[in-house]
C-alpha positions in Angstrom: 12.3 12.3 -9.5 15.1 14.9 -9.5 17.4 13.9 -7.1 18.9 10.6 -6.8 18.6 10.5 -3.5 14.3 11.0 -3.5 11.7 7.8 -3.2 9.0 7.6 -4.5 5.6 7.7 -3.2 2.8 6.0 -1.5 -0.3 5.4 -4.4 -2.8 8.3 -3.8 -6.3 6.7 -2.8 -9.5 7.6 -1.5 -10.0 7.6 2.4 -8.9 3.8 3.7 -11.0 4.1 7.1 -14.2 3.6 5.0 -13.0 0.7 3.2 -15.5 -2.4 4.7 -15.7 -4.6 1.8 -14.3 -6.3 -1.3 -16.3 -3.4 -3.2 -14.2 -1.2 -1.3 -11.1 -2.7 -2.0 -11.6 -3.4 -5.5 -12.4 0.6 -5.7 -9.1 0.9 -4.0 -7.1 -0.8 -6.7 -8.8 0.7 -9.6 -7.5 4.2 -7.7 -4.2 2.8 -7.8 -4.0 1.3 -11.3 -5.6 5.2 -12.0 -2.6 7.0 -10.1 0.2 4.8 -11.3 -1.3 5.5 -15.0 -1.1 9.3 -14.4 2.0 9.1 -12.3 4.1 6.3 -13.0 7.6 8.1 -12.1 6.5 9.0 -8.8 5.6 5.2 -7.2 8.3 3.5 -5.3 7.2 0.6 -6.8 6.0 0.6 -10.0 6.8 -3.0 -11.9 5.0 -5.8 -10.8 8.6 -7.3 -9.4 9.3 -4.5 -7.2 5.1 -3.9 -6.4 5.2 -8.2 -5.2 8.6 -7.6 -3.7 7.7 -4.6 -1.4 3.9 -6.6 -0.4 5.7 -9.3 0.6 8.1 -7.1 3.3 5.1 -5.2 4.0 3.4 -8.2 5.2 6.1 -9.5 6.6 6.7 -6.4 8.7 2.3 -6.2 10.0 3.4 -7.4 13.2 6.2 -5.0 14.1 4.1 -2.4 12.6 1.0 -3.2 14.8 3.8 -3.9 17.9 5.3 -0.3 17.3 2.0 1.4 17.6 0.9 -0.5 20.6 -1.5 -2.5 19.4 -2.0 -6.4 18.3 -2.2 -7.4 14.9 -5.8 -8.7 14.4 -6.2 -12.6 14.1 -8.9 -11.9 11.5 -7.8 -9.2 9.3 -10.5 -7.0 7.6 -11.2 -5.7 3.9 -9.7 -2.2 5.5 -5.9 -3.9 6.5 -6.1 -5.5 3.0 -6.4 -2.2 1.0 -3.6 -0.7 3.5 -1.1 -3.4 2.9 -1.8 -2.5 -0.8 -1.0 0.7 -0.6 2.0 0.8 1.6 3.3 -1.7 -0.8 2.9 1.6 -3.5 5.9 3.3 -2.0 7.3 0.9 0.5 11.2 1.1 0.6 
């Protein structure tokens, strides 16, 4: 990063509205192990400390997240919120 003052980034993955099953998840995570490889200064959260740190808030914050967007957060969650709660942990701040 250049400036001090820049965060990092979000992992780039595939498209998260096909992702139905533990296949699809897996495939996800094998696209972010790929991109933090090939870009490891660019993740906000790239050490398994701050990566565990930031899924934790991310789950934490599912609820105001689905409140904010007018919606309820699912009782059963699917394969697809998994993989998103994965990647927003990537570059959560």
């Amino acid at each position: 990063m250049s400036n001090p003052y820049e965060t990092g980034r979000f992992a780039d993955v595939g498209e998260l509205d096909r992702v139905a099953s533990h296949s699809d998840v897996a495939r996800v995570v094998e696209e972010m192990l790929s991109d933090l490889r090939q870009h490891p200064d660019q993740w906000e959260n790239p050490t398994l400390e701050r990566f565990l740190d930031a899924l934790s808030a991310s789950l934490s914050a599912l609820p105001n997240s689905y409140a904010n967007a007018g919606e309820e957060l699912p009782e059963q969650p699917s394969w697809k919120l998994l993989a998103e709660v994965l990647v927003t942990a990537s570059g959560y701040e």
